[in-house]
PDB file of N, CA, C and O in Angstrom:
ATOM      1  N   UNK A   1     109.389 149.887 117.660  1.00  0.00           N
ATOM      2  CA  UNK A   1     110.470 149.731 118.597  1.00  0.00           C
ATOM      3  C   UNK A   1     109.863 149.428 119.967  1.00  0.00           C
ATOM      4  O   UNK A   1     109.048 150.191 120.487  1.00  0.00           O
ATOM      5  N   UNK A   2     110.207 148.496 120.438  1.00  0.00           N
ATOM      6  CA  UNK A   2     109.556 147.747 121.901  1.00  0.00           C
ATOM      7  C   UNK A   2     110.795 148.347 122.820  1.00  0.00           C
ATOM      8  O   UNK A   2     111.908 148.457 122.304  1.00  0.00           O
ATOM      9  N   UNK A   3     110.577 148.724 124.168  1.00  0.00           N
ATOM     10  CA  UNK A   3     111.453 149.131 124.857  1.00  0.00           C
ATOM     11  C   UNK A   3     110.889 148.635 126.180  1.00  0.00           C
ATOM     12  O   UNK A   3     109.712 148.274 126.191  1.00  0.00           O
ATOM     13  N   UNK A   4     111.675 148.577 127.399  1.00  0.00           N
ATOM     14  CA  UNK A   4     111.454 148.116 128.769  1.00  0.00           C
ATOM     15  C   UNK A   4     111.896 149.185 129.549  1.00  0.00           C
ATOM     16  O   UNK A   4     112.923 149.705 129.114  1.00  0.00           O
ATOM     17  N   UNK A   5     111.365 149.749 130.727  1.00  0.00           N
ATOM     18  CA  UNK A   5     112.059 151.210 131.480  1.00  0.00           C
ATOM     19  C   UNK A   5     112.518 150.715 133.002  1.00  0.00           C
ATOM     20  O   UNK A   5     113.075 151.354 133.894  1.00  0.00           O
ATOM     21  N   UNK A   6     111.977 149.041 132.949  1.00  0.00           N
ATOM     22  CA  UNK A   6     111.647 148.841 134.418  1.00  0.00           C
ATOM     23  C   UNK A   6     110.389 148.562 135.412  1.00  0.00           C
ATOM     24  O   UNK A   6     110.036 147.638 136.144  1.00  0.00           O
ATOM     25  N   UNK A   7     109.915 149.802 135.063  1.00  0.00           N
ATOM     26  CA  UNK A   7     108.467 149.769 135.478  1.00  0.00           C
ATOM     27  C   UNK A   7     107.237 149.659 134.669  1.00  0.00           C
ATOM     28  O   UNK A   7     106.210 149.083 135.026  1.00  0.00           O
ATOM     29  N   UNK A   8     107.441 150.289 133.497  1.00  0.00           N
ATOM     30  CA  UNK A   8     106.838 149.820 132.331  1.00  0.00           C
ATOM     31  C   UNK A   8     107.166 149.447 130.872  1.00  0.00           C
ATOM     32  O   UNK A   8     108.274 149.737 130.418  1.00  0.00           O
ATOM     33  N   UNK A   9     106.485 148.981 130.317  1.00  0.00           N
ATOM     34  CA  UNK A   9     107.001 148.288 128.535  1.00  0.00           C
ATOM     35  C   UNK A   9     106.286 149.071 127.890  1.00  0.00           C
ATOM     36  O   UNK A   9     105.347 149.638 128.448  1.00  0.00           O
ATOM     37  N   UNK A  10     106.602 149.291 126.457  1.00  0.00           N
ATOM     38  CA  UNK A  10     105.824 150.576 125.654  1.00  0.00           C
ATOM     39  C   UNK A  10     106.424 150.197 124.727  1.00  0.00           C
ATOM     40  O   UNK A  10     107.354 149.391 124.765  1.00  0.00           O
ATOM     41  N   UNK A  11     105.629 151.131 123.031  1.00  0.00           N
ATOM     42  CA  UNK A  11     106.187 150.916 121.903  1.00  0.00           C
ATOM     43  C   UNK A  11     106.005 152.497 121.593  1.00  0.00           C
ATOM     44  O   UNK A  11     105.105 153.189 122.069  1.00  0.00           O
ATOM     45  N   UNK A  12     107.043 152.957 120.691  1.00  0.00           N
ATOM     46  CA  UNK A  12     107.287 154.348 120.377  1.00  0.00           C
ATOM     47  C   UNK A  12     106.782 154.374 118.690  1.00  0.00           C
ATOM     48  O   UNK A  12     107.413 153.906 117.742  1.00  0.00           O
ATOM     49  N   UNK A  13     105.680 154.952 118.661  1.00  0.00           N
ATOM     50  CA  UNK A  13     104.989 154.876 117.537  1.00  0.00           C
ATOM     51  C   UNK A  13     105.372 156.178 116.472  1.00  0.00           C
ATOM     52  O   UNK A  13     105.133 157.331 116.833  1.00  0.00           O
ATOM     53  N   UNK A  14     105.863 155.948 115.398  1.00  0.00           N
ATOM     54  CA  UNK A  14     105.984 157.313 114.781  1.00  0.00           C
ATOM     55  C   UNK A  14     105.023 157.343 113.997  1.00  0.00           C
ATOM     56  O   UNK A  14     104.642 156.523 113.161  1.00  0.00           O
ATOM     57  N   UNK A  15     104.350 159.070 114.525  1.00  0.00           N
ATOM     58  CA  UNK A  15     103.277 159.316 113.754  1.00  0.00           C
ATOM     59  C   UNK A  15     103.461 159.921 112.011  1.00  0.00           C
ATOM     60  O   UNK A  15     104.171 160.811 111.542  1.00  0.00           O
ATOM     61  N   UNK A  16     102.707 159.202 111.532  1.00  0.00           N
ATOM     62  CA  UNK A  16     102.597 159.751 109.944  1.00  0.00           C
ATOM     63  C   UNK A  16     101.695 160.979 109.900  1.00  0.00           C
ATOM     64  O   UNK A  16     100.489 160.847 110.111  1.00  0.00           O
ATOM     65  N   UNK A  17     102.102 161.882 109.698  1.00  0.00           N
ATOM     66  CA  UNK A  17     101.016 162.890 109.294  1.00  0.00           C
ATOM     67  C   UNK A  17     100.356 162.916 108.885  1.00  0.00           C
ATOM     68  O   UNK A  17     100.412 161.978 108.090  1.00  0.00           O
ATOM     69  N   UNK A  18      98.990 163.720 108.702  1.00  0.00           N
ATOM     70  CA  UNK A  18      97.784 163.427 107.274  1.00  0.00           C
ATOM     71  C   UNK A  18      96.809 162.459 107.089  1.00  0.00           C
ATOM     72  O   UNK A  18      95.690 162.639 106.609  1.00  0.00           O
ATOM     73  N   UNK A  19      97.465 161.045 107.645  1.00  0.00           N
ATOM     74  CA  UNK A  19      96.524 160.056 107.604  1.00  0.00           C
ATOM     75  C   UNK A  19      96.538 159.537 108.954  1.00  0.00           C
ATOM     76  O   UNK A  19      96.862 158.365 108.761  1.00  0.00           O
ATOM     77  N   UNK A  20      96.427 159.644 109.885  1.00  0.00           N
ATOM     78  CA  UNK A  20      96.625 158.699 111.238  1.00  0.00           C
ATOM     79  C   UNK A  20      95.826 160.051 112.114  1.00  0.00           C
ATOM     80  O   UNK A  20      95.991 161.270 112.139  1.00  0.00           O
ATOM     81  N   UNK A  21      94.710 158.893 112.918  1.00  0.00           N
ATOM     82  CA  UNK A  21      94.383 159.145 114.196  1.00  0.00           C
ATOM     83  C   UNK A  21      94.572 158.481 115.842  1.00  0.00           C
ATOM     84  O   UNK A  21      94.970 157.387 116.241  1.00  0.00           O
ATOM     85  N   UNK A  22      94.168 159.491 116.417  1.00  0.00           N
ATOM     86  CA  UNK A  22      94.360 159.052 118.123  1.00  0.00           C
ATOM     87  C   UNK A  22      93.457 157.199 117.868  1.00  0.00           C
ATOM     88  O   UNK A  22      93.910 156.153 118.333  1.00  0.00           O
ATOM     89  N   UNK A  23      92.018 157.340 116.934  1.00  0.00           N
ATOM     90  CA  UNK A  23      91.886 156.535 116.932  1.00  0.00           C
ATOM     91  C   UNK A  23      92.116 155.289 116.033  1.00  0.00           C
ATOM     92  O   UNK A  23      91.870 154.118 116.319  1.00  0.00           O
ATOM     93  N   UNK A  24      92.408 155.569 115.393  1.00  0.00           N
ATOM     94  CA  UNK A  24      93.177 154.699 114.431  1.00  0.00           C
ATOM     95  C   UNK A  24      94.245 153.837 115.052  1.00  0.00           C
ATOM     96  O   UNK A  24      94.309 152.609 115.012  1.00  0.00           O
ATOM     97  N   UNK A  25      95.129 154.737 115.671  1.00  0.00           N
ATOM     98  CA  UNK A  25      96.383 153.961 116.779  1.00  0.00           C
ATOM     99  C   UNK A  25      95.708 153.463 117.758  1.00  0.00           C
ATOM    100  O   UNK A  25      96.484 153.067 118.627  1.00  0.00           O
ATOM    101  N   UNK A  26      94.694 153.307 118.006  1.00  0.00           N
ATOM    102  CA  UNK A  26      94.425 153.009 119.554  1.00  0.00           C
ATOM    103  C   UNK A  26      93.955 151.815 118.667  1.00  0.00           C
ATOM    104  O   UNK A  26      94.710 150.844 118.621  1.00  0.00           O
ATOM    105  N   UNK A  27      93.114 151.790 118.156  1.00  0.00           N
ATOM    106  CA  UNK A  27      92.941 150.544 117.026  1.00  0.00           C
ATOM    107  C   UNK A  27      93.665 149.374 116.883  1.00  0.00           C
ATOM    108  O   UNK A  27      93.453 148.216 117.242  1.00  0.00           O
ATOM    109  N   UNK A  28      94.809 150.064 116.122  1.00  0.00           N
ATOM    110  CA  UNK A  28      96.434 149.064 115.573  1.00  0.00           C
ATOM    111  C   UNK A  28      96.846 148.421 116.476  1.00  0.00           C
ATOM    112  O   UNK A  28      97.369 147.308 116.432  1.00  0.00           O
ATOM    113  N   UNK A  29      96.644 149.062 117.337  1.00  0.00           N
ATOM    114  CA  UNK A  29      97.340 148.327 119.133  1.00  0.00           C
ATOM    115  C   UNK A  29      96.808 147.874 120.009  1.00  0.00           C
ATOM    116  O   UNK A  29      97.463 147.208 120.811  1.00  0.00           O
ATOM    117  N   UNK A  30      95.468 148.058 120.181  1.00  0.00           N
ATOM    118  CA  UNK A  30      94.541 147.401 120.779  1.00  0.00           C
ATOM    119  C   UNK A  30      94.553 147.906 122.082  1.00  0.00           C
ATOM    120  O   UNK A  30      93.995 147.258 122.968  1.00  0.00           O
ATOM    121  N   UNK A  31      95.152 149.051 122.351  1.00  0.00           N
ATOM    122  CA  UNK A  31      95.390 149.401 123.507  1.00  0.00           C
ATOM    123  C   UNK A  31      94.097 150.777 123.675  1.00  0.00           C
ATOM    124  O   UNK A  31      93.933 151.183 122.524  1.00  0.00           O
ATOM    125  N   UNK A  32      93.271 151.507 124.542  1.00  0.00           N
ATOM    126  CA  UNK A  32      92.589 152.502 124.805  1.00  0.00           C
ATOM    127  C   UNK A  32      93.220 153.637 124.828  1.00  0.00           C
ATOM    128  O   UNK A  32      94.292 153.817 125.406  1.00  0.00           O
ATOM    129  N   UNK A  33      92.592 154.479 124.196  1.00  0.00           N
ATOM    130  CA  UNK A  33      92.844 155.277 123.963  1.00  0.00           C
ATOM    131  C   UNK A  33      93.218 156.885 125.025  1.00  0.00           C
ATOM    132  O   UNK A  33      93.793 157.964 124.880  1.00  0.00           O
ATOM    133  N   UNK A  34      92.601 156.277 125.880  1.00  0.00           N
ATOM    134  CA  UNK A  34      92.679 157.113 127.278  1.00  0.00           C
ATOM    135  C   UNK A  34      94.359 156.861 127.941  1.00  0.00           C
ATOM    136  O   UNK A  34      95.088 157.625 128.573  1.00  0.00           O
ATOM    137  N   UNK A  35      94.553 155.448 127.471  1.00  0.00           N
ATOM    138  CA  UNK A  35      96.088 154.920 128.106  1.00  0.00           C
ATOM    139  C   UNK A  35      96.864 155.533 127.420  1.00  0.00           C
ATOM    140  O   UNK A  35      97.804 156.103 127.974  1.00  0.00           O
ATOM    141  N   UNK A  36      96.690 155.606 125.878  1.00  0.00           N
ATOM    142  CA  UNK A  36      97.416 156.605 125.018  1.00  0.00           C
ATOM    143  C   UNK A  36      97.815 157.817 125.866  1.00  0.00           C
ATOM    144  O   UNK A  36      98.896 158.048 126.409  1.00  0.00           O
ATOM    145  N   UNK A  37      96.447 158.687 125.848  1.00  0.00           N
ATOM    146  CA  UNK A  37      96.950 159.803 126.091  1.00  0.00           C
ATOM    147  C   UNK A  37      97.815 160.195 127.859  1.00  0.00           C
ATOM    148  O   UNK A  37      98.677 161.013 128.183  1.00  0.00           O
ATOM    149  N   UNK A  38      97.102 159.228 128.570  1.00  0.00           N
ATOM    150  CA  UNK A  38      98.155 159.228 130.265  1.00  0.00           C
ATOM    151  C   UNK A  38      99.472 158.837 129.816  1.00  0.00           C
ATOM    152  O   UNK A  38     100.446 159.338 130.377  1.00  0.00           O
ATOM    153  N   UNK A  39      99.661 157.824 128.669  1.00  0.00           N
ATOM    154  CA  UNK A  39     101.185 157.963 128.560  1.00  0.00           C
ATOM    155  C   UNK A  39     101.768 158.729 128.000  1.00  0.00           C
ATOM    156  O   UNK A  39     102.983 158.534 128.056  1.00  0.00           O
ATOM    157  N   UNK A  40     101.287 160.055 127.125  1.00  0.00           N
ATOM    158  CA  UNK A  40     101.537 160.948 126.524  1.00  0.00           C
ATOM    159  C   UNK A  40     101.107 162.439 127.227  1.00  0.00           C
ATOM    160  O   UNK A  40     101.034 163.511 126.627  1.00  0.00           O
ATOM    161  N   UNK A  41     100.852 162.206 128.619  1.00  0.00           N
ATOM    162  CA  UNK A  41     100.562 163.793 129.300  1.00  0.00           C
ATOM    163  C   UNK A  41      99.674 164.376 127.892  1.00  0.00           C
ATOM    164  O   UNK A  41     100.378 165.055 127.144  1.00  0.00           O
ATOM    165  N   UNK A  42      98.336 164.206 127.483  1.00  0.00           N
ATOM    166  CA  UNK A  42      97.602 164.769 127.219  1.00  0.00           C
ATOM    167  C   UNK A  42      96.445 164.232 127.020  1.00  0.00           C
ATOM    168  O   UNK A  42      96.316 163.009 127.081  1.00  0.00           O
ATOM    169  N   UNK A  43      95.328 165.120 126.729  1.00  0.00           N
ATOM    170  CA  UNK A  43      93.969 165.625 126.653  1.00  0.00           C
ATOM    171  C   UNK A  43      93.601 165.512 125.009  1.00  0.00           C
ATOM    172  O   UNK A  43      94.196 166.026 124.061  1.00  0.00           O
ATOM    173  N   UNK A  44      92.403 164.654 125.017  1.00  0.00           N
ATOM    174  CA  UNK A  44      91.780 165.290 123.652  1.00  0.00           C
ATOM    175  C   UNK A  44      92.256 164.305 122.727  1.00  0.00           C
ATOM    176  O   UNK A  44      92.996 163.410 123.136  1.00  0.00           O
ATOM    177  N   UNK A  45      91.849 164.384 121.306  1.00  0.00           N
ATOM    178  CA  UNK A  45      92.482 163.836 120.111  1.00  0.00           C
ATOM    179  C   UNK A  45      93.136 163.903 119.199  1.00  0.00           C
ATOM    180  O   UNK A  45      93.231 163.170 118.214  1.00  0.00           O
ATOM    181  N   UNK A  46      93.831 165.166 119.595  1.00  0.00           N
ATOM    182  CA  UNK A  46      94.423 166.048 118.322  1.00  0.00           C
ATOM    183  C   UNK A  46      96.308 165.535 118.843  1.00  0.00           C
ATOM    184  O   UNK A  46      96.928 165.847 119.860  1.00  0.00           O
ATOM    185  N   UNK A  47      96.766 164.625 117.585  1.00  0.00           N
ATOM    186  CA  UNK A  47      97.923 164.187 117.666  1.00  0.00           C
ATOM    187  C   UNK A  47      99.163 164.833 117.047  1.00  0.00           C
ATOM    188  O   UNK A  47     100.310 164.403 116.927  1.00  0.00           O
ATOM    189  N   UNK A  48      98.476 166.247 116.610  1.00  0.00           N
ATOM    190  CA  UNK A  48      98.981 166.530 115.078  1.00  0.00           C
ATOM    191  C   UNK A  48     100.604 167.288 115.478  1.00  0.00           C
ATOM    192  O   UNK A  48     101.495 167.410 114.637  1.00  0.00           O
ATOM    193  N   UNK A  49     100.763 167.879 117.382  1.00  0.00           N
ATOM    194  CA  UNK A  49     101.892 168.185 117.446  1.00  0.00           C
ATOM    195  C   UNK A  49     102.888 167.270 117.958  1.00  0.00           C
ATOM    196  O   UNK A  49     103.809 167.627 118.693  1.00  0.00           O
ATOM    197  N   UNK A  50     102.674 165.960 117.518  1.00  0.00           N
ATOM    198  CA  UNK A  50     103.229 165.237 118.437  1.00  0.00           C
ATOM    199  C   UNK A  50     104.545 164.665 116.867  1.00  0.00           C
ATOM    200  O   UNK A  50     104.385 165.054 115.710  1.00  0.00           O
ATOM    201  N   UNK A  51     105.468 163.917 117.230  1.00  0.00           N
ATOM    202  CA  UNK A  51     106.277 163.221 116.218  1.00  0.00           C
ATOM    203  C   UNK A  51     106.041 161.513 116.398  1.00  0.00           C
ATOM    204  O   UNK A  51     105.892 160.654 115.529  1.00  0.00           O
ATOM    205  N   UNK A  52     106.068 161.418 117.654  1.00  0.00           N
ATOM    206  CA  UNK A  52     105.660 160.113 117.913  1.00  0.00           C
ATOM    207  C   UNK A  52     105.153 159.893 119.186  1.00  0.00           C
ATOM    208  O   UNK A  52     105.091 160.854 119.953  1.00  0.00           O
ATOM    209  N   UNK A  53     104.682 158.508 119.639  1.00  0.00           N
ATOM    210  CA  UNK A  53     104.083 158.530 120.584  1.00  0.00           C
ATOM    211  C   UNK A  53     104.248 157.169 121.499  1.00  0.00           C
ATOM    212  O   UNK A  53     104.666 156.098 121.061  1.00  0.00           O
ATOM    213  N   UNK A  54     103.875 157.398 122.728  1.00  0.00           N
ATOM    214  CA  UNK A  54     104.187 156.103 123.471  1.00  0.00           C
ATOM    215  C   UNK A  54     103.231 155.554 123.824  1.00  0.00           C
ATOM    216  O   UNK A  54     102.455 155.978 124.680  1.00  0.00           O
ATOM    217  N   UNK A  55     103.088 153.969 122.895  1.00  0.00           N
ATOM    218  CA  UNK A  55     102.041 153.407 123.307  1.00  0.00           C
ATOM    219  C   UNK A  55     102.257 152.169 124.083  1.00  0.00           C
ATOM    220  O   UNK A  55     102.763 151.161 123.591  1.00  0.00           O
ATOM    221  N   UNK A  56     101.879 152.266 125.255  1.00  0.00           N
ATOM    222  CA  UNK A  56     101.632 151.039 126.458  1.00  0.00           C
ATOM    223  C   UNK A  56     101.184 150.020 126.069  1.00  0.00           C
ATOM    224  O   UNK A  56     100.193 149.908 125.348  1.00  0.00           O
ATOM    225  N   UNK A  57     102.141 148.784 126.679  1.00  0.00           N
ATOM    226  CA  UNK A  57     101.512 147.587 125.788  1.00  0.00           C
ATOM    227  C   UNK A  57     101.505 146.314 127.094  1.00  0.00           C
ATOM    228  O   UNK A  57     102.219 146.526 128.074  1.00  0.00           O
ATOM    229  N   UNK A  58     100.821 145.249 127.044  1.00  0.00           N
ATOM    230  CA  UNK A  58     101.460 144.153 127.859  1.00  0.00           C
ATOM    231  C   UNK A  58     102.358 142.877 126.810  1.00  0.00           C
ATOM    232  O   UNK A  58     102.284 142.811 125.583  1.00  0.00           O
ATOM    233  N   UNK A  59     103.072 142.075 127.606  1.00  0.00           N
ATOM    234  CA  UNK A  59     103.636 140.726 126.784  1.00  0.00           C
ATOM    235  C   UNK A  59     102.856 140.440 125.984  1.00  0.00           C
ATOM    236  O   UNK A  59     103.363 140.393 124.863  1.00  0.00           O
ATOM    237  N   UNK A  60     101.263 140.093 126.028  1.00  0.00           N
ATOM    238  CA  UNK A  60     100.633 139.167 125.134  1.00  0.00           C
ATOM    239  C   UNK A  60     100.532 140.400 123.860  1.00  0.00           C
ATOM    240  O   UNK A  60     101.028 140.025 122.798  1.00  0.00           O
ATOM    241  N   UNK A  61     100.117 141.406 123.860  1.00  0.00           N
ATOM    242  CA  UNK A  61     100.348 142.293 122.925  1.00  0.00           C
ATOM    243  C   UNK A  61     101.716 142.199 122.087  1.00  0.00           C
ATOM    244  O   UNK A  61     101.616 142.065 120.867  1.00  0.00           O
ATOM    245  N   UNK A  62     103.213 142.275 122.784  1.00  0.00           N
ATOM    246  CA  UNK A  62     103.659 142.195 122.162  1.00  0.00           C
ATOM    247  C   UNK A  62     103.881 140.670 121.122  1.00  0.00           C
ATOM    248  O   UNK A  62     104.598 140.622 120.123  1.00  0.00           O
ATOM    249  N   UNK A  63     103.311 139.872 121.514  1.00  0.00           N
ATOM    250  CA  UNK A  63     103.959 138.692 120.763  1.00  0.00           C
ATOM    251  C   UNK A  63     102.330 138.434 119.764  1.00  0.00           C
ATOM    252  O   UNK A  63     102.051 137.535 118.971  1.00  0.00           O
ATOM    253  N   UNK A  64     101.661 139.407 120.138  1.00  0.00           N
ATOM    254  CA  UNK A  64     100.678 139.279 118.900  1.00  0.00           C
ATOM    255  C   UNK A  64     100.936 140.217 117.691  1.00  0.00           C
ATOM    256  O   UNK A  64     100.758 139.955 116.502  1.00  0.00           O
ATOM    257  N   UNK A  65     101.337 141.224 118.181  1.00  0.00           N
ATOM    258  CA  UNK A  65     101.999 142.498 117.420  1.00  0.00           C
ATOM    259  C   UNK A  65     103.323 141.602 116.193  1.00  0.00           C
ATOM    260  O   UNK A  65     103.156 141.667 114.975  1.00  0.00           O
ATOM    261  N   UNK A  66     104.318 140.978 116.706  1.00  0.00           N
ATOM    262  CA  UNK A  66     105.166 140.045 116.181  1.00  0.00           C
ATOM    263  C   UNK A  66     104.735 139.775 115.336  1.00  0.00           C
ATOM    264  O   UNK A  66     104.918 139.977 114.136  1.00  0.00           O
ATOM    265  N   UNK A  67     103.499 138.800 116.445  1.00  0.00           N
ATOM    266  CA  UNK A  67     103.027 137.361 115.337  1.00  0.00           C
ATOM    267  C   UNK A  67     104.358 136.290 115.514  1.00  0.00           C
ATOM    268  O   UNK A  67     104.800 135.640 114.567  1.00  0.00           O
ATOM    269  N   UNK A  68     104.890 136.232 116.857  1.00  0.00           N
ATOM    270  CA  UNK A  68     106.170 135.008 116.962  1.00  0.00           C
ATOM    271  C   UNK A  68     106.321 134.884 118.536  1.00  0.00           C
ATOM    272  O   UNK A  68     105.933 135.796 119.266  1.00  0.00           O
ATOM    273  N   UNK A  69     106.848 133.828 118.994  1.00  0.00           N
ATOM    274  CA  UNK A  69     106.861 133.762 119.874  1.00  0.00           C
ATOM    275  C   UNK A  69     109.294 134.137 120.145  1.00  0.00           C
ATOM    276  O   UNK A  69     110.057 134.407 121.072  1.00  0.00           O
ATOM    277  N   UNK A  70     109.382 133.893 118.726  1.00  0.00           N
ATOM    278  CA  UNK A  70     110.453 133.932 118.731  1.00  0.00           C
ATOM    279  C   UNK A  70     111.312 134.825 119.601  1.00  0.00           C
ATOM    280  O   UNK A  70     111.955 134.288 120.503  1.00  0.00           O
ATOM    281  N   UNK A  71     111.414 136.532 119.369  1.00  0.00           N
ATOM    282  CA  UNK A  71     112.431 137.695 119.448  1.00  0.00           C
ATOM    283  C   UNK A  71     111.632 137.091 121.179  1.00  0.00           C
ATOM    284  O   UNK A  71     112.542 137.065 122.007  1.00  0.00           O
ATOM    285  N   UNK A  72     110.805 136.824 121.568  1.00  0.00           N
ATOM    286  CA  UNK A  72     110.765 136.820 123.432  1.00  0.00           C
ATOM    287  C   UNK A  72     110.987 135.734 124.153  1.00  0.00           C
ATOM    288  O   UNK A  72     111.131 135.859 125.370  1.00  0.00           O
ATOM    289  N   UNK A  73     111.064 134.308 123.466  1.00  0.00           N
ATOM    290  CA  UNK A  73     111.743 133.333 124.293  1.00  0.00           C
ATOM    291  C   UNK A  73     112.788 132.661 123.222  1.00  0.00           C
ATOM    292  O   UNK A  73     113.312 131.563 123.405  1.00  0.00           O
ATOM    293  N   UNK A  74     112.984 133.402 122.199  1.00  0.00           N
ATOM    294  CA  UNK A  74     114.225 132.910 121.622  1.00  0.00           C
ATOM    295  C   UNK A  74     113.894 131.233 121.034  1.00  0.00           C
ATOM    296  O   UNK A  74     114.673 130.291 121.185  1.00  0.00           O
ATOM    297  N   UNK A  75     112.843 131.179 120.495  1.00  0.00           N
ATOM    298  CA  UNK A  75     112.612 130.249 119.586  1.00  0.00           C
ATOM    299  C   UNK A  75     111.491 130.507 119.012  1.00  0.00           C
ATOM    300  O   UNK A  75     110.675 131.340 119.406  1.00  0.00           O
ATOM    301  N   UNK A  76     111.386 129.777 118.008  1.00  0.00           N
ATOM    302  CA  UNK A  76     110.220 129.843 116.780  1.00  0.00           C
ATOM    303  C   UNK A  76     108.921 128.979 116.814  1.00  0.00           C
ATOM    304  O   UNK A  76     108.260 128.530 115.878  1.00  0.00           O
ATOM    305  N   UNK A  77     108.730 128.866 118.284  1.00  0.00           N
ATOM    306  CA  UNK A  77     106.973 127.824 118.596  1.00  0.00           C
ATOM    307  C   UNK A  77     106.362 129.128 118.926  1.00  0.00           C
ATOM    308  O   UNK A  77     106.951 130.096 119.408  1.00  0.00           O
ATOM    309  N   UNK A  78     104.658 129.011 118.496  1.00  0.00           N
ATOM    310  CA  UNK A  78     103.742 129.858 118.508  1.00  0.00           C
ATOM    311  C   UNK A  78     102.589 128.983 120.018  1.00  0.00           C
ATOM    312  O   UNK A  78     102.034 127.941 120.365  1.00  0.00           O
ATOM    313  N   UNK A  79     102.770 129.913 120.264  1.00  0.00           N
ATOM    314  CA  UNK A  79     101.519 130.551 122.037  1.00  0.00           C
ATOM    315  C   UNK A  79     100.635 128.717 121.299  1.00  0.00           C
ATOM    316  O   UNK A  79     100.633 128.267 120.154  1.00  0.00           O
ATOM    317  N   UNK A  80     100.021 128.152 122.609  1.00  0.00           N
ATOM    318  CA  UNK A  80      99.234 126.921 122.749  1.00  0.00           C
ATOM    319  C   UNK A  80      97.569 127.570 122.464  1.00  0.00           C
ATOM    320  O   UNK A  80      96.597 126.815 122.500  1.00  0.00           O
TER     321      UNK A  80
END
């Protein structure tokens, strides 16, 4: 789920239990892992009380995440 607040864009990641890490997600998203946790008010790597999480993203992220240029300028041509 991609969301906009205004000041920043983010994706709300629901964590799977059991198999998923701080680094694993920081991975999937390409985003650092340090940004993870400032957008999540915490410390450390332990994700395990969390349900989901907010991960900070820019435009080009999201339309690689896609894989379309579509759902953001409303047509179906891919990035030059």
């Amino acid at each position: 789920m991609f969301k906009e607040d205004g000041s920043a864009s983010y994706v709300i990641h629901k964590i799977n239990h059991g198999n998923e890490t701080l680094e694993g997600i920081s991975i999937r998203y390409n985003v650092r892992k340090d940004l993870i946790q400032r957008a999540n008010e915490f410390s450390g790597d332990e994700i395990f009380m969390f349900k989901e999480l907010i991960i900070p993203y820019s435009v080009i992220l999201v339309m690689l995440i896609s894989n379309s240029w579509y759902d953001l300028q409303g047509s179906d041509s891919t990035p030059d």
